[in-house]
C-alpha positions in Angstrom: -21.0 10.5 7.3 -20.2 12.3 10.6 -19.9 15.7 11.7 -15.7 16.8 12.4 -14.8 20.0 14.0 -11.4 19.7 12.8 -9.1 18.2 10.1 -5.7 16.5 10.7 -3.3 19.0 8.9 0.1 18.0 7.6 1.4 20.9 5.5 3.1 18.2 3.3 1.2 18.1 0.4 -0.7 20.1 -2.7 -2.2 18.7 -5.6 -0.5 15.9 -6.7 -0.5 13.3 -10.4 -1.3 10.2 -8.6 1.6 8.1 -10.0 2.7 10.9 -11.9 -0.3 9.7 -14.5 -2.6 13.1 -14.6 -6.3 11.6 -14.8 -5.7 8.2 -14.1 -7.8 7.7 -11.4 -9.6 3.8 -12.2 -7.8 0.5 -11.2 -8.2 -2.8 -13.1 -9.4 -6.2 -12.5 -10.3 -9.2 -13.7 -12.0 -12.2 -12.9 -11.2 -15.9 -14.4 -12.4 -19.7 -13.9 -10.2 -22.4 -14.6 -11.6 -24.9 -17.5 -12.5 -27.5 -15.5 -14.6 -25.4 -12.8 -12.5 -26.0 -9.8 -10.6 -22.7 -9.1 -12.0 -18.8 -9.2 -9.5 -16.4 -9.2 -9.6 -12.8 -9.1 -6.4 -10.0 -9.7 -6.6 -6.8 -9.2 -4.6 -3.7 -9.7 -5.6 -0.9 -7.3 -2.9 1.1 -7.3 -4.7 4.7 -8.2 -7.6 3.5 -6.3 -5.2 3.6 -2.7 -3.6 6.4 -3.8 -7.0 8.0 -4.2 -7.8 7.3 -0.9 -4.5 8.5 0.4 -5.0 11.8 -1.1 -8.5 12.7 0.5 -7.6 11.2 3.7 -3.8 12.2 4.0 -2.8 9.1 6.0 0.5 8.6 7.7 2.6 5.2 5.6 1.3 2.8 8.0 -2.4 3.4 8.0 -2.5 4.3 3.7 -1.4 0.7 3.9 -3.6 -0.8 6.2 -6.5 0.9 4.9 -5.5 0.0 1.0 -5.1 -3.2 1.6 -8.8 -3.2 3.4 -10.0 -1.6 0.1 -8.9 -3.8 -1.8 -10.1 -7.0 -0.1 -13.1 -4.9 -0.7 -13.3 -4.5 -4.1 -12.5 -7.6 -4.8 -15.3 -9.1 -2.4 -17.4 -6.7 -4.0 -17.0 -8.1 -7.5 -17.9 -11.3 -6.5 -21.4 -10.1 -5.9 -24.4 -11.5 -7.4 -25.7 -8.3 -9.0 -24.2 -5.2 -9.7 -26.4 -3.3 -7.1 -24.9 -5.1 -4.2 -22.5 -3.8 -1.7 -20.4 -5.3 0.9 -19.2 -3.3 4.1 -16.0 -4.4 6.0 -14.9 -3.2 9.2 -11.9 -4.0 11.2 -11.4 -3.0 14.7 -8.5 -4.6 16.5 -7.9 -2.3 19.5 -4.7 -0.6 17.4 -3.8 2.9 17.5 -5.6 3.2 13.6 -8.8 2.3 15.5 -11.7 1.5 13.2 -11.0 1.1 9.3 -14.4 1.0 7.5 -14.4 0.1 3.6 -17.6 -0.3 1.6 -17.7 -1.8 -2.3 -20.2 -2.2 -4.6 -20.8 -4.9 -7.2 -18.6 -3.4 -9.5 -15.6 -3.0 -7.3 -15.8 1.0 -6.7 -15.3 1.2 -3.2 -14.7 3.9 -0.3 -13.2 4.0 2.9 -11.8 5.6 6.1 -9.7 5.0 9.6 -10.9 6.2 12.7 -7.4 8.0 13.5 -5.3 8.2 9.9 -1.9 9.4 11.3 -0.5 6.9 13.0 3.7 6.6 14.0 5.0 3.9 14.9 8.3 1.7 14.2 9.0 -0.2 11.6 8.9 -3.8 12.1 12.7 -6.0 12.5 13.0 -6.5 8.5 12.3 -3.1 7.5 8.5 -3.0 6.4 5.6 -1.6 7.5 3.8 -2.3 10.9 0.2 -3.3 9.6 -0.5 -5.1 12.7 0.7 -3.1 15.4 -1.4 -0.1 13.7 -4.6 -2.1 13.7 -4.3 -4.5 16.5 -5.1 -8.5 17.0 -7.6 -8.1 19.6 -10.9 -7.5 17.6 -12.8 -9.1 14.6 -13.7 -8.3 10.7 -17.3 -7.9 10.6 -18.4 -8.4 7.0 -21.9 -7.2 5.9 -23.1 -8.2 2.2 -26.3 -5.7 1.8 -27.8 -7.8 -1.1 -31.4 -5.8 -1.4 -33.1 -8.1 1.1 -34.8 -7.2 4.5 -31.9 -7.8 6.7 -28.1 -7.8 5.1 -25.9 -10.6 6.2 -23.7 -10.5 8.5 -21.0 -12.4 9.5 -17.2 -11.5 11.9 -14.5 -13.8 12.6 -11.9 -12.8 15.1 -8.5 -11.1 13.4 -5.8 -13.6 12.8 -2.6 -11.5 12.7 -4.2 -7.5 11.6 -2.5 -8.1 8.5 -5.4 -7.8 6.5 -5.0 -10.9 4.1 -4.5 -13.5 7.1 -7.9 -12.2 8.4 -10.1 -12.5 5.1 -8.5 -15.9 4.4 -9.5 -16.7 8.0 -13.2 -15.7 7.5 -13.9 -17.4 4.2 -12.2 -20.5 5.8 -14.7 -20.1 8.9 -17.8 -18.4 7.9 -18.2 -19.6 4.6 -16.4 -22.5 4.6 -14.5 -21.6 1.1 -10.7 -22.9 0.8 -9.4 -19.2 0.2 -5.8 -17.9 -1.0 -6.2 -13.9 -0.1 -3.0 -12.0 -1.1 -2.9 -8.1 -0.3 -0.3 -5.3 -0.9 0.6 -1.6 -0.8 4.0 -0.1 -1.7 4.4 3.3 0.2 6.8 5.4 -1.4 9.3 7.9 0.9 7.0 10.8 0.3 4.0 8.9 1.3 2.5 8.6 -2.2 1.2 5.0 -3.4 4.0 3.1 -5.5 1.2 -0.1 -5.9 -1.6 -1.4 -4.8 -3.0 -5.1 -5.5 -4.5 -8.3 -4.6 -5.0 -11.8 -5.7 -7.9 -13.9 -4.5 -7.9 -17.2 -5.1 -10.7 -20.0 -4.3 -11.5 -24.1 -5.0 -14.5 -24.6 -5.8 -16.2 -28.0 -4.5 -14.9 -31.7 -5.8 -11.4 -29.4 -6.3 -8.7 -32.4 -6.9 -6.0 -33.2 -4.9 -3.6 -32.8 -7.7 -5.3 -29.2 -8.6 -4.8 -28.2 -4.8 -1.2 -29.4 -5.1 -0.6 -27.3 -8.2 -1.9 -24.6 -6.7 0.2 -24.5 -3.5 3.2 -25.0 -5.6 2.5 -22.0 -7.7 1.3 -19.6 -4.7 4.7 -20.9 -2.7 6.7 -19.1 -5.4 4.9 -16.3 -6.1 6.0 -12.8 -5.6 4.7 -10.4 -3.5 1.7 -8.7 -5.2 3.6 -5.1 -4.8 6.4 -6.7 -6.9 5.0 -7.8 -9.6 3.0 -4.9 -9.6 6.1 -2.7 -9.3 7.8 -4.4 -12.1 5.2 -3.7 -14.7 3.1 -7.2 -14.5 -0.4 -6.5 -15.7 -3.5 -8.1 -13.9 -3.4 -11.0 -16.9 -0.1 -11.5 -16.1 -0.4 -12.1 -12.3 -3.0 -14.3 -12.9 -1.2 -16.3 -15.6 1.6 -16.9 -13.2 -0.5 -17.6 -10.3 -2.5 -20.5 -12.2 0.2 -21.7 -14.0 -0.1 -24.7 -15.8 -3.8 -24.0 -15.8 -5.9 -23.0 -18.6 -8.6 -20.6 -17.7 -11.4 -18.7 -18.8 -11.5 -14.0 -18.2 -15.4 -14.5 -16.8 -15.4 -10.6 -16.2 -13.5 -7.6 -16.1 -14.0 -4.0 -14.4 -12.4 -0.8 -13.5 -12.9 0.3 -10.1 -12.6 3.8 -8.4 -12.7 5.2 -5.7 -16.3 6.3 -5.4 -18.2 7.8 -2.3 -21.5 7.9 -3.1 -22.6 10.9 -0.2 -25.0 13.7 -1.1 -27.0 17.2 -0.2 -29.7 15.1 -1.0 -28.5 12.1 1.9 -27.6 14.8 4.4 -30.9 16.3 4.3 -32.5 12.5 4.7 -30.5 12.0 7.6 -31.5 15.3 9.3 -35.2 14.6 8.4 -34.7 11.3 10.8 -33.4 13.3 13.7 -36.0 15.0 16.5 -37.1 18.5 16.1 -35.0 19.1 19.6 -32.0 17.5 18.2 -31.7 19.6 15.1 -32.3 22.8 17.2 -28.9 21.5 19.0 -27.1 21.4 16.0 -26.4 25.1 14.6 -23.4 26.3 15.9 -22.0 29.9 17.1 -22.1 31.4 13.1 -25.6 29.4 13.0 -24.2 26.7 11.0 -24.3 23.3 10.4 -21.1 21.2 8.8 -21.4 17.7 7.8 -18.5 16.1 6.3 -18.6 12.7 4.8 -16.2 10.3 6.6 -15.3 8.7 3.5 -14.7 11.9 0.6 -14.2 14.7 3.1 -17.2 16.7 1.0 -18.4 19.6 3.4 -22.0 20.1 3.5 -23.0 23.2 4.8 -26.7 23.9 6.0 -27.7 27.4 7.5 -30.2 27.7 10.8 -32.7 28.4 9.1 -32.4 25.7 6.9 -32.3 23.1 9.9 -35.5 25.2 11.7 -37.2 24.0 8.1 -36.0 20.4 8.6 -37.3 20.5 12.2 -40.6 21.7 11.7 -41.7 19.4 9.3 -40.2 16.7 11.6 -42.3 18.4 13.7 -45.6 18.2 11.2 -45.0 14.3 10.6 -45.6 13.0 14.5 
């Protein structure tokens, strides 16, 4: 959560279907194991999860895409927690005029998300599509942090590979994990900024993997469609992964509907206050003798009056 003093305002939008689907607001996903144990794969349609995301935080083409891509690398990552009560944070910072895009998931895919800056303009790349890259920049890492319930979560970065978004998760299971990854990512922008689709495909070998399974696999992924494709023409989530592991016969381990989902709070606000210095809070109120915090990730507006924060910083005061 942080505090903002001001919204970006477009005067381009008022409550929208997403899709056109009225209450539709949950993607799918499934998760699947070949028979013989030597591939994972994961498909997932987060199509009215993006477009969730678009809607709270009215980004500009290039950053809903950036940003839904990062969400749903996260949601995916996110499933294949241990336990249901873990999360996974990913941040990307690459120096691009987005700045900082910050996704968290939890075990069961719901995830939430933000950019530092979410209108960003800029050209088009040479064939037409959207500049992913040039909005979040090469020159910077992906940080990932799997909080797991432990003392200290785990952390681990590896430097951005293209600020493409699948490149660079591919890139840091293939260095700090040292899992053989296929990561495939994609979000369809429509002319009036809604989301068209949203998806991704995560594919991994599992140790002893076969030469002859690796080979199949590469064939198939070389002839795949783009995941907004497929998507776009109707292809469920069984049906991606049916023609992604082609000539396979797998096993559904798991399946889940993810949302988007912050999880902020009154409740958290007043926690975080009660962690600040009794000279801090006093700093806080403004001219009205207010204090606005709104989440980062949801845009809720949590509004605390002086007196209320003179409560807070006494018994901050009472506690040393």
């Amino acid at each position: 959560m942080g505090v903002r003093s001001q919204k970006y305002a477009h005067g381009r939008r008022g409550n929208r279907h997403i899709n056109g689907r009225k209450g539709i607001v949950m993607g799918k996903a499934i998760r699947c194991l070949t028979s013989d144990a030597t591939v994972m794969a994961l498909a997932i349609d987060a199509t009215d999860v993006v477009a969730r995301a678009e809607q709270i935080h009215h980004t500009s083409a290039v950053v809903s895409a950036a940003l839904g891509r990062l969400l749903t690398a996260a949601s995916m990552m996110g499933i294949m927690l241990k336990n249901t009560g873990d999360s996974v944070t990913l941040k990307v910072n690459g120096g691009g005029p987005a700045g900082q895009l910050t996704v968290v998931s939890d075990g069961r895919g719901n995830v939430r998300g933000y950019a530092a800056n979410p209108v960003v303009e800029i050209p088009l790349k040479a064939n037409g599509k959207l500049d992913v890259s040039g909005a979040v920049g090469t020159d910077g890492f992906l940080y990932v942090l799997r909080d797991t319930g432990g003392h200290e979560p785990y952390t681990g970065c590896t430097p951005l590979i293209s600020g493409e978004i699948a490149e660079d998760i591919t890139s840091y299971y293939a260095n700090s994990e040292q899992t053989p990854t296929v990561c495939a990512l994609g979000v369809l922008v429509d002319p009036d900024l809604t989301i068209r689709a949203a998806g991704g495909l995560l594919i991994q070998l599992l140790p002893f993997c076969p030469e002859e399974v690796i080979d199949r696999l590469e064939k198939n992924i070389a002839q795949l469609p783009p995941m907004t494709a497929m998507l776009s023409e109707g292809m469920s989530v069984e049906e991606i992964l049916k023609k992604a592991l082609d000539g396979f016969e797998f096993d559904v381990l798991d399946s889940y509907e993810p949302t988007y989902r912050c999880t902020c709070s009154r409740d958290k606000v007043t926690r975080a206050f009660c962690a600040m210095s009794p000279e801090e809070l006093r700093t806080l109120p403004d001219e009205q003798g207010r204090v606005e915090v709104t989440c980062s990730f949801c845009d809720n507006v949590y509004t605390f009056t002086e007196t209320e924060i003179q409560k807070i910083a006494e018994s901050n005061a009472g506690k040393k």
